[in-house]
N, C-alpha and C positions, 0 to 999 in steps of 0.2 A: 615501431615496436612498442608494447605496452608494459615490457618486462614484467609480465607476470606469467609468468611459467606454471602449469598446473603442478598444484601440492595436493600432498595424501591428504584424504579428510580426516585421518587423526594425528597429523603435523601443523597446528595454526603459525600462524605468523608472529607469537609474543616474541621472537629471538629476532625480528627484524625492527629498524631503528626508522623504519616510519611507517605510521598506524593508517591501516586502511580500511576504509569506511564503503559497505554496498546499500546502495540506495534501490529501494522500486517502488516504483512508479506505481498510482490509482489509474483509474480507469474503466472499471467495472468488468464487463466480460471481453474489452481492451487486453487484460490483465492475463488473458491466455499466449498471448506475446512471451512474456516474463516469465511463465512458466515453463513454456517449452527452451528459453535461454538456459534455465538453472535446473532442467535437466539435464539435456547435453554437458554444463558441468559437471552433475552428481556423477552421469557417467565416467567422466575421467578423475573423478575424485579432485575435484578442483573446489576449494574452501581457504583462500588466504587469507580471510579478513578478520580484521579485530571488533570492527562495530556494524550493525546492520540498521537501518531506518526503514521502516518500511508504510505507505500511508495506503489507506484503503484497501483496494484489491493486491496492493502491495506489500502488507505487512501479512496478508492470506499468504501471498505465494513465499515469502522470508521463512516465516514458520513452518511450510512444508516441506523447503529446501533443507532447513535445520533439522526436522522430521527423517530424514534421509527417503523419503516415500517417493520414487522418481515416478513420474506419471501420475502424482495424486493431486495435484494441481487441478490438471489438463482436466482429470475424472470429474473432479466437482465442479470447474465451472462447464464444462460441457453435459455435465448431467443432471446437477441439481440448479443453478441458473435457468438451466432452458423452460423445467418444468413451471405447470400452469400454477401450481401453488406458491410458488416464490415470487411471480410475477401477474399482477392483474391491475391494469388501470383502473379501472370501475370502482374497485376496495376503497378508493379514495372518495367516491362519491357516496359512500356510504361511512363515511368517517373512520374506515377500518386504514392499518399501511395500504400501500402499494405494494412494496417489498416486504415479503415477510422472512424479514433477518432472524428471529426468535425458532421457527421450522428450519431454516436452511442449518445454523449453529446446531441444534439441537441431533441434525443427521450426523453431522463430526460425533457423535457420542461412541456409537460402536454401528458394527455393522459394516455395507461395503465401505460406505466412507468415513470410517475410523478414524482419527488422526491422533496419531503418536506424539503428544505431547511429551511422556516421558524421555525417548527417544533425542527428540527436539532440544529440550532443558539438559541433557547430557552433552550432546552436541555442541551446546550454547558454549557449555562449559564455564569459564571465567569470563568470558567474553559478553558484550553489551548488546542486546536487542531493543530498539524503542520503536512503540508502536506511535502514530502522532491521531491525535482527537484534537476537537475544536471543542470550548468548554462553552457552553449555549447561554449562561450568565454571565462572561464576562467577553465572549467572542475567540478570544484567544485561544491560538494554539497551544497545546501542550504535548512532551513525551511520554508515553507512559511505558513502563518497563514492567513485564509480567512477575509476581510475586512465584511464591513456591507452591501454590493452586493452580491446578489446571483449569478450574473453571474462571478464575481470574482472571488467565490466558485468553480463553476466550472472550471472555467479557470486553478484555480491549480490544480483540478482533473486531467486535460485534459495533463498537463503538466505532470506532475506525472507519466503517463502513455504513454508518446512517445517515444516508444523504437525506438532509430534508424535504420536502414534501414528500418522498418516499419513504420514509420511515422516520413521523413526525415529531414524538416528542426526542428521540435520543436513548442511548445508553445511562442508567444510573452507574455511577461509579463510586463507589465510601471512597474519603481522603486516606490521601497515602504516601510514605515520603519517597516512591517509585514516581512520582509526578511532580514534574519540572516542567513552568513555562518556557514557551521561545522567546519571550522578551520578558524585559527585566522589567517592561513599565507595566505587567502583568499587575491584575487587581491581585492583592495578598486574599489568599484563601482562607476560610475557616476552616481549622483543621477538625470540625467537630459535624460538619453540611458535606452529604455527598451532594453533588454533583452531577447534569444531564450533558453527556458529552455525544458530537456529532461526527461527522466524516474530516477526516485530518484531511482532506485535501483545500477544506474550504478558508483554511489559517496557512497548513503547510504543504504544498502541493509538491511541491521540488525541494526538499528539507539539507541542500548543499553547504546552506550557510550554518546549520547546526551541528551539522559531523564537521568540519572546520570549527566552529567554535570549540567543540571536546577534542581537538588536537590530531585529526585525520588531516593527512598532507596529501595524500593518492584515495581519488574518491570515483567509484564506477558507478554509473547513474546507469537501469535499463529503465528505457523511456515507451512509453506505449501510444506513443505517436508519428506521425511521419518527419520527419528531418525539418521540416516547416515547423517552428517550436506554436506556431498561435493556430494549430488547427487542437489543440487540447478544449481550446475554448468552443469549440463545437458542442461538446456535453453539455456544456454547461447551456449555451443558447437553446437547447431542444430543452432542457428542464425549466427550463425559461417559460418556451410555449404552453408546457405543458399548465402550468404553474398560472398564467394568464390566463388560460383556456377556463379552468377548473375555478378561475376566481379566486382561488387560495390565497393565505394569509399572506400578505407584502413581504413580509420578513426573512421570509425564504430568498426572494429577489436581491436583497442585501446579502446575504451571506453568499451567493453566485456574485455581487459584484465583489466583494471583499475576495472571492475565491483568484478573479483573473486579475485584483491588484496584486495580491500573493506571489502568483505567476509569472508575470511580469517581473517583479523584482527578484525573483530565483534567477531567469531567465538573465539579467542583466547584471546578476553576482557570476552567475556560469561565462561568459559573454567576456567579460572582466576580471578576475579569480586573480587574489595575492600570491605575488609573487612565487612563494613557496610553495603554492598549492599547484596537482596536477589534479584537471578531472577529464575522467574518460566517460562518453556519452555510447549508450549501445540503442540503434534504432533496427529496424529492417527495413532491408535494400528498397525493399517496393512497399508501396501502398498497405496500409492494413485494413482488412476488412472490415470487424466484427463494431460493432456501437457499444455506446453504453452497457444496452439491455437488448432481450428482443433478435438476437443476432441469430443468425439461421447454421444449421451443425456444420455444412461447407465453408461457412465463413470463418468459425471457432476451428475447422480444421486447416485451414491456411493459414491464419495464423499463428497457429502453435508450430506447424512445419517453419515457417517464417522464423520463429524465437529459436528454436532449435537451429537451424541454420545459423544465427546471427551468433549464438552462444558457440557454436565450435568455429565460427570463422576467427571470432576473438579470441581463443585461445589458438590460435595457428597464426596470428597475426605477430 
């Protein structure tokens, strides 16, 4: 039993005396997994948590969930991922992204895929969202929490989600005291330099030991891989290729190994977890299909059914 019984989504959890923290999981269009989990919650009005972390395509699907938009997920990476202008190898051989993050954010404006940040920021209520970036001067991860701008919001989506060589230099970001390293031997900031920040997953891939440290005791992790924790590292080896292939700047290569040391030690704080701490891990039963990038509309649709599934077995659990 997980004892967590599905709550109204406008009943949180502040009256309960230990703080529960949802984590999800990067993974790129993996990340249709996690969406179709935290539908099948919205359907039953299921929101007990007090903090949410979310890295990459994970901090996408957190905000949509808070959005209350059920299916708005599943829409944008099945529609706007798929398309040729989001995605072109080539763009790199002509020094342009790969990923063009700046169009796909810019569709969130209005239109079919809108997103309701106001909606979202009401939702959040008093409660804590952090988005995680890797800061590209000093490597390090950080959290970043969205200010009272909606395009701010976005901004640390945007960021959250620029994997390098794919979308090369990063997000800028002005300093802000919404931004907190994961470790304390973090270089001290100037509070006066923004900042070019990268894909959280490359510092904080699995961020269990940071909702632990802010005082989460019951911690749900959806994970966008299969039950084997080291096939995550499969993304990373094909951006690898890619990355060789193209002759591209080395330093990309380090911020991929930096990514599966990260990994690794999430994996082996999960593995290990103090005493006091419960965490619950949500996968699907079978194989997931869909890659990084590139994944074909059968694949994005089996795994969304897959996340939906896993989302209402857990709350029947």
């Amino acid at each position: 039993m997980h004892d967590l019984s599905p709550t109204p989504i406008i009943n949180h959890s502040k009256a309960s005396h230990i703080k529960m923290a949802l984590i999800a999981e990067g993974g790129g269009q993996r990340g249709i997994f996690t969406a179709g989990v935290l539908d099948a919650w919205l359907e039953h009005d299921f929101d007990p948590f007090d903090l949410f972390i979310g890295t990459s395509a994970g901090s996408q699907n957190l905000t949509s969930f808070l959005s209350r938009q059920q299916g708005y997920a599943k829409k944008l990476i099945s529609g706007l991922s798929r398309r040729k202008r989001f995605y072109q190898l080539g763009r790199g051989l002509r020094g342009e992204n790969i990923v063009d993050l700046d169009w796909y954010f810019d569709k969130t404006l209005k239109g079919n895929f809108a997103l309701d940040l106001t909606t979202a920021r009401k939702s959040l209520g008093q409660r804590e969202l952090l988005i995680t970036a890797t800061n590209s001067r000093d490597r390090q991860g950080y959290f970043l929490s969205p200010n009272g701008d909606n395009d701010h919001w976005r901004q640390l989506l945007k960021a959250s989600s620029a994997l390098p060589f794919l979308y090369k230099q990063g997000v800028k970001i002005a300093p802000s005291s919404t931004i907190s390293p994961m470790s304390q031997s973090a270089t001290k900031r100037d509070q006066t330099q923004a900042d070019f920040y990268l894909d959280g997953g490359l510092a904080a891939p699995l961020p269990v030991r940071e909702a632990y440290r802010r005082g989460a005791r019951k911690i749900v992790v959806i994970r966008t891989v299969n039950e084997d924790f080291h096939s995550q590292f499969a993304w990373a080896h094909k951006l690898k290729s890619w990355i060789v292939t193209s002759k591209y700047c080395p330093k990309t290569i380090d911020y991929l190994v930096q990514h599966e040391q990260a990994y690794q030690q999430a994996l082996d704080f999960i593995a290990e977890p103090p005493p006091d701490l419960e965490i619950i891990q949500i996968f699907a039963k079978n194989n997931l299909q869909c890659k990084l990038l590139n994944s074909t509309n059968t694949d994005l649709q089996h795994d969304y059914h897959a996340g939906f599934t896993a989302g209402n077995d857990f709350l029947q659990s």
